[in-house]
BADOTI-512900 format. One line per 3 residues: for each residue x, y, z of N, C-alpha, C, CB. Coordinates in nm, 3 decimals, padded with zeros to 5 digits, always signed. Each point is the difference from the previous one (the first is absolute). Glycine has a CB too. Layout:
<fitis>
X/Y/Z/X/Y/Z/X/Y/Z/X/Y/Z; ...
</fitis>
This chain:
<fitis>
+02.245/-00.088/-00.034/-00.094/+00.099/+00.048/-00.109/+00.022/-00.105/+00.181/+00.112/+00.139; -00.318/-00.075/-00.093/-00.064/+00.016/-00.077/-00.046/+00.133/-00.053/-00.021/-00.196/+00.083; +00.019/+00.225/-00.176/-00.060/+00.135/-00.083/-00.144/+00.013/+00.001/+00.181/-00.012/-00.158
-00.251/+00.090/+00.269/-00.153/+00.010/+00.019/-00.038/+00.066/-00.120/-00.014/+00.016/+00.253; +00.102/+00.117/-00.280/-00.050/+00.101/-00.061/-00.021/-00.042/-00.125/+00.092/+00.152/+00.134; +00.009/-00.235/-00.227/-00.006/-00.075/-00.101/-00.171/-00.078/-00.016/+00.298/-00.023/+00.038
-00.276/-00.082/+00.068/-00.097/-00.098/+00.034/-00.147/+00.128/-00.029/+00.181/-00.207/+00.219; -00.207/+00.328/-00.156/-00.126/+00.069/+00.019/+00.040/+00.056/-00.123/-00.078/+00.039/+00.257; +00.139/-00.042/-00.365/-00.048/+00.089/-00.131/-00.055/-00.138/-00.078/+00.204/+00.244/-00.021
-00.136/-00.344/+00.048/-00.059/-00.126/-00.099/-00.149/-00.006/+00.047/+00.234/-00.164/-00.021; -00.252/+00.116/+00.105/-00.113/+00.024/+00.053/-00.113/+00.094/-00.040/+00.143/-00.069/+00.138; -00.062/+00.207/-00.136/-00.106/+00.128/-00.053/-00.034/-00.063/-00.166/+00.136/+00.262/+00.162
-00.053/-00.316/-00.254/-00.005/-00.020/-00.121/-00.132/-00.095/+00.034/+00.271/+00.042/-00.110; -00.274/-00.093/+00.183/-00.099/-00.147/+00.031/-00.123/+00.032/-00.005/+00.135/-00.107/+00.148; -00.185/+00.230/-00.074/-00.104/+00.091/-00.036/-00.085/-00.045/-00.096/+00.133/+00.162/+00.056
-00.042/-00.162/-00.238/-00.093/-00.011/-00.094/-00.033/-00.157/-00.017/+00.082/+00.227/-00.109; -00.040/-00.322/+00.156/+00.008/-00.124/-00.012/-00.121/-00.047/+00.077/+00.251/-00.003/-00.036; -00.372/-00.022/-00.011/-00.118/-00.021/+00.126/-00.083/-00.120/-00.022/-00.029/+00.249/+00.033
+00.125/-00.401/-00.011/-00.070/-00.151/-00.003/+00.042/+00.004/+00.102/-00.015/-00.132/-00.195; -00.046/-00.050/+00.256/-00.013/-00.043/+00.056/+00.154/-00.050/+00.092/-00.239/-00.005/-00.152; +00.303/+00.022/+00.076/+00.144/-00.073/-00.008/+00.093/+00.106/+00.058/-00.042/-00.153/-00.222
-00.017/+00.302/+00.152/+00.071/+00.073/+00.101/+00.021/+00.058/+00.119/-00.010/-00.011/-00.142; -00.150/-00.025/+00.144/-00.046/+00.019/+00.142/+00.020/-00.057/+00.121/-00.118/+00.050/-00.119; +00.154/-00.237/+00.051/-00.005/-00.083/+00.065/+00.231/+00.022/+00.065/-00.320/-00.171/-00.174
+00.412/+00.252/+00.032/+00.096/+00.029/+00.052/+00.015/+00.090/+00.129/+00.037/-00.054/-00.217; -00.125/+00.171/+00.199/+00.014/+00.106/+00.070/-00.055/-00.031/+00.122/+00.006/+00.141/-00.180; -00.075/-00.225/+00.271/-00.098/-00.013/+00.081/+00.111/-00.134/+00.092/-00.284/+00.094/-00.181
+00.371/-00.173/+00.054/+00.072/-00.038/+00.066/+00.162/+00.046/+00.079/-00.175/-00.121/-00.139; +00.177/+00.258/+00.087/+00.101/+00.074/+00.032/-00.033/+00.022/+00.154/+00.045/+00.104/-00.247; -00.202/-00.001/+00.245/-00.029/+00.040/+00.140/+00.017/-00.146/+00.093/-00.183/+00.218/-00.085
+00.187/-00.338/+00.070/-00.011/-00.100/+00.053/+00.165/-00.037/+00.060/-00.237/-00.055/-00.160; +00.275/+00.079/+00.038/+00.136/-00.015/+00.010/+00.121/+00.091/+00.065/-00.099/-00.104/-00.177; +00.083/+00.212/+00.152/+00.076/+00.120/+00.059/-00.004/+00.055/+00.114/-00.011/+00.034/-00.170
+00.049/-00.023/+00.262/+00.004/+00.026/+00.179/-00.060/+00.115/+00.003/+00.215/-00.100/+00.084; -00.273/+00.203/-00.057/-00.066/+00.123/+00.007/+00.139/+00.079/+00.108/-00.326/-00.100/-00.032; +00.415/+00.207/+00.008/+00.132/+00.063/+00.074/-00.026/+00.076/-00.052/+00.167/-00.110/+00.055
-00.068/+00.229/+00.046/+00.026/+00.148/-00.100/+00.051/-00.017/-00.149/+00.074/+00.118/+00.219; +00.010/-00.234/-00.198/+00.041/+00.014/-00.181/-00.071/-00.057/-00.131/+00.203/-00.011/+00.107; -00.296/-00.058/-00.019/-00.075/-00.058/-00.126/-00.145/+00.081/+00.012/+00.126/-00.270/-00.007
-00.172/+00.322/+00.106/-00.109/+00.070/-00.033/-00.075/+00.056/-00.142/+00.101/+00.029/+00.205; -00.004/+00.048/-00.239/+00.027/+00.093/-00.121/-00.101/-00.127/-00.148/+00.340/+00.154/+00.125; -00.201/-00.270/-00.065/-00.057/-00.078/-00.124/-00.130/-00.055/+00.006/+00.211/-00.055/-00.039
-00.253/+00.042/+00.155/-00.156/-00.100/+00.033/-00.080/+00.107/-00.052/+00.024/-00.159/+00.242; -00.020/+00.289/-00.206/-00.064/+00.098/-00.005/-00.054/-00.025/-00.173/+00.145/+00.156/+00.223; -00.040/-00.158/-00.331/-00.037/-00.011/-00.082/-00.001/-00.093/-00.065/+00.022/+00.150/+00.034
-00.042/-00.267/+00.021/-00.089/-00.165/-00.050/-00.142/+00.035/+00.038/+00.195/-00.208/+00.068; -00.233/+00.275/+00.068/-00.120/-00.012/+00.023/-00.068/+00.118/-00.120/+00.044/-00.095/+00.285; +00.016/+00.224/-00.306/-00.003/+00.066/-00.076/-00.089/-00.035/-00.140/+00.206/+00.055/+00.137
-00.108/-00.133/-00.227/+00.029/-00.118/-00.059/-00.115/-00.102/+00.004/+00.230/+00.051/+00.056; -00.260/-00.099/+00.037/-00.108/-00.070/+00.013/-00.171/+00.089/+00.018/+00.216/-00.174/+00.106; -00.172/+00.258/-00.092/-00.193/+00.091/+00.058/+00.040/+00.077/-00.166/-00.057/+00.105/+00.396
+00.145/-00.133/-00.499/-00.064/+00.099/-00.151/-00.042/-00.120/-00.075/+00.177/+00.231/-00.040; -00.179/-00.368/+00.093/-00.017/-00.071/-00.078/-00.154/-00.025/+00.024/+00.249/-00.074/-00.020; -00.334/+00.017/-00.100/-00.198/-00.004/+00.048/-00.002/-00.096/+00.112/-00.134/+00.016/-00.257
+00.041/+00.068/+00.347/-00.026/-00.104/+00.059/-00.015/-00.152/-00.005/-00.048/+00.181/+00.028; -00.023/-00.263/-00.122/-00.049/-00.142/+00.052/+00.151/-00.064/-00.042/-00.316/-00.016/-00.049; +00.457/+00.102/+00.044/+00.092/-00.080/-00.025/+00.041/+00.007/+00.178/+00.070/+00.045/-00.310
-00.116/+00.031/+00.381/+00.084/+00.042/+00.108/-00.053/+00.042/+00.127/+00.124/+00.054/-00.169; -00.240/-00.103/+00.175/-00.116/+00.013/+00.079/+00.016/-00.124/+00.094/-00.154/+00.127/-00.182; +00.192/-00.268/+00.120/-00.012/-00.124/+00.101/+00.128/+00.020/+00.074/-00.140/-00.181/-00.147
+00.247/+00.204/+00.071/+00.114/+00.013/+00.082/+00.029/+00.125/+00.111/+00.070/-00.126/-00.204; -00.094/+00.264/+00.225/-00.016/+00.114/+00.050/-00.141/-00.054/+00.126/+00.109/+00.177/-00.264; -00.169/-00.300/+00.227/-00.098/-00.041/+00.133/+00.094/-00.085/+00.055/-00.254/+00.004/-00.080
+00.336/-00.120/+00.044/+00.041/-00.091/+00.027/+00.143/+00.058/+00.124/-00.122/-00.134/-00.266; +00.157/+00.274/+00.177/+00.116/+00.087/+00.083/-00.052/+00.038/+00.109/+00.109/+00.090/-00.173; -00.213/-00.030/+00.159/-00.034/+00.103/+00.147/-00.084/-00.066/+00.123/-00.020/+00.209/-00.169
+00.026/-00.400/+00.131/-00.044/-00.096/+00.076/+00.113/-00.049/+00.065/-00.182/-00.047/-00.133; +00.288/+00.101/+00.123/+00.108/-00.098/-00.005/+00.099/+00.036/+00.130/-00.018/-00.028/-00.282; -00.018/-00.009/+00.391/+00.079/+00.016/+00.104/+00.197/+00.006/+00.025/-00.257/-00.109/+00.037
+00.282/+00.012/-00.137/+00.149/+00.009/+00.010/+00.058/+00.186/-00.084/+00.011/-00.357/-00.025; -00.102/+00.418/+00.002/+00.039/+00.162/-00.025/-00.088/+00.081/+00.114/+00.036/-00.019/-00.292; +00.057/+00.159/+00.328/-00.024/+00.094/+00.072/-00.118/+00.051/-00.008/+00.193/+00.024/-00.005
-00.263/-00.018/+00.080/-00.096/+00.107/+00.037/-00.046/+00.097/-00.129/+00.117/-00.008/+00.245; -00.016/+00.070/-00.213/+00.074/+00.070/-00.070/-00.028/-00.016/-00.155/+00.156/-00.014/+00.193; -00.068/-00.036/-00.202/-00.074/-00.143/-00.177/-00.097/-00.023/-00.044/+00.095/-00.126/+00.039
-00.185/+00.129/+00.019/-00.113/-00.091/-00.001/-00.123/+00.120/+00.010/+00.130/-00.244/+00.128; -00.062/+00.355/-00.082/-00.078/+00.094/+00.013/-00.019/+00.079/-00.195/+00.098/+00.023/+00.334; +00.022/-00.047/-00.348/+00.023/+00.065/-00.136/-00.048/-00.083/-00.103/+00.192/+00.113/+00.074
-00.162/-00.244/-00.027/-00.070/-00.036/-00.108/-00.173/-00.044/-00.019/+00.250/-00.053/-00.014; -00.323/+00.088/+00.116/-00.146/+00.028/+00.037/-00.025/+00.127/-00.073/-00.005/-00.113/+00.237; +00.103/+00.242/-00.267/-00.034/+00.097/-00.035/-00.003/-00.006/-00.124/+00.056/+00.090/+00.167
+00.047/-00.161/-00.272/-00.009/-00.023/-00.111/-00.116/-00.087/-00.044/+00.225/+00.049/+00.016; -00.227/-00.179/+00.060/-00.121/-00.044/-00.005/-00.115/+00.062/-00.012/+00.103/-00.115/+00.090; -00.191/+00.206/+00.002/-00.112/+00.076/+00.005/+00.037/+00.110/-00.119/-00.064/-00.050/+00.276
+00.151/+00.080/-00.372/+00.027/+00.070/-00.069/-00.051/-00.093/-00.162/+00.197/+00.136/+00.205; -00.099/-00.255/-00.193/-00.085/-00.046/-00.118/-00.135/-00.066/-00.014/+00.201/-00.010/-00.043; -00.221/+00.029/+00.159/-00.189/-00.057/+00.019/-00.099/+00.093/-00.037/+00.044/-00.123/+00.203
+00.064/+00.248/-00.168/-00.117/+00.095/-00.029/+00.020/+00.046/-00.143/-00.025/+00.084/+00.247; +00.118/-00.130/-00.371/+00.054/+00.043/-00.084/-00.103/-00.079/-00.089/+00.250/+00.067/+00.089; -00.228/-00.211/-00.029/-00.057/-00.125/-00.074/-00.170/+00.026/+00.027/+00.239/-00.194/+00.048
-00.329/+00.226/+00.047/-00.108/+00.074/-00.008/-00.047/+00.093/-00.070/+00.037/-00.058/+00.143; +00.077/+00.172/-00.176/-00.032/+00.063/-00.124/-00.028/-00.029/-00.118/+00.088/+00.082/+00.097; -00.017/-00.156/-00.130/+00.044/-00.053/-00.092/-00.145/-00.061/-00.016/+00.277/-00.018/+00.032
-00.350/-00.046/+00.003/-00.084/-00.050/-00.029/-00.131/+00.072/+00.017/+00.147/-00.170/+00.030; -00.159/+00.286/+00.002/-00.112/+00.091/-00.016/-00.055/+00.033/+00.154/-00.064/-00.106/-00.254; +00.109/+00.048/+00.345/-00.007/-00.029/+00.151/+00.066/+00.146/+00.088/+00.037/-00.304/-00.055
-00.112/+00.408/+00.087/+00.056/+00.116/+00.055/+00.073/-00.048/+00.136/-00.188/+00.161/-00.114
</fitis>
């Protein structure tokens, strides 16, 4: 059996970890992990996880997600929101109101 709750504190640690490599772990989790009541919790905080990290690490993949028909509606909705979140972060960021 698997330990989500375990799995979502490693994860939270992951937070401070912000290459390419981790991004490229965490992005393969959402890929990997079935979206259920029991794993919710944990996706919740990969995507989490993924929108504290700068954008141009997490910007191609968060487009590549919310293009991606084999996830819910649902899915795809959330991750459009994170998306338009670091677009507008990454606009700041550059002097762009």
């Amino acid at each position: 059996m698997v330990d989500w709750e375990r799995r979502s504190i490693i994860v939270h640690a992951l937070r401070r970890v912000r290459t390419e490599a981790c991004a490229a772990v965490l992005f393969g989790e959402l890929r990997r992990v079935k979206s259920t009541n029991t794993t919710r919790r944990y996706l919740k905080e990969v995507i989490d996880a993924l929108a504290s990290m700068p954008p141009k690490l997490v910007v191609d993949g968060f487009e590549d997600l919310a293009q991606d028909t084999s996830f819910t509606h649902r899915m795809r909705s959330i991750f459009r929101g994170v998306l338009e979140d670091l677009l507008y972060e990454q606009r700041r960021g550059q002097g762009t109101p």
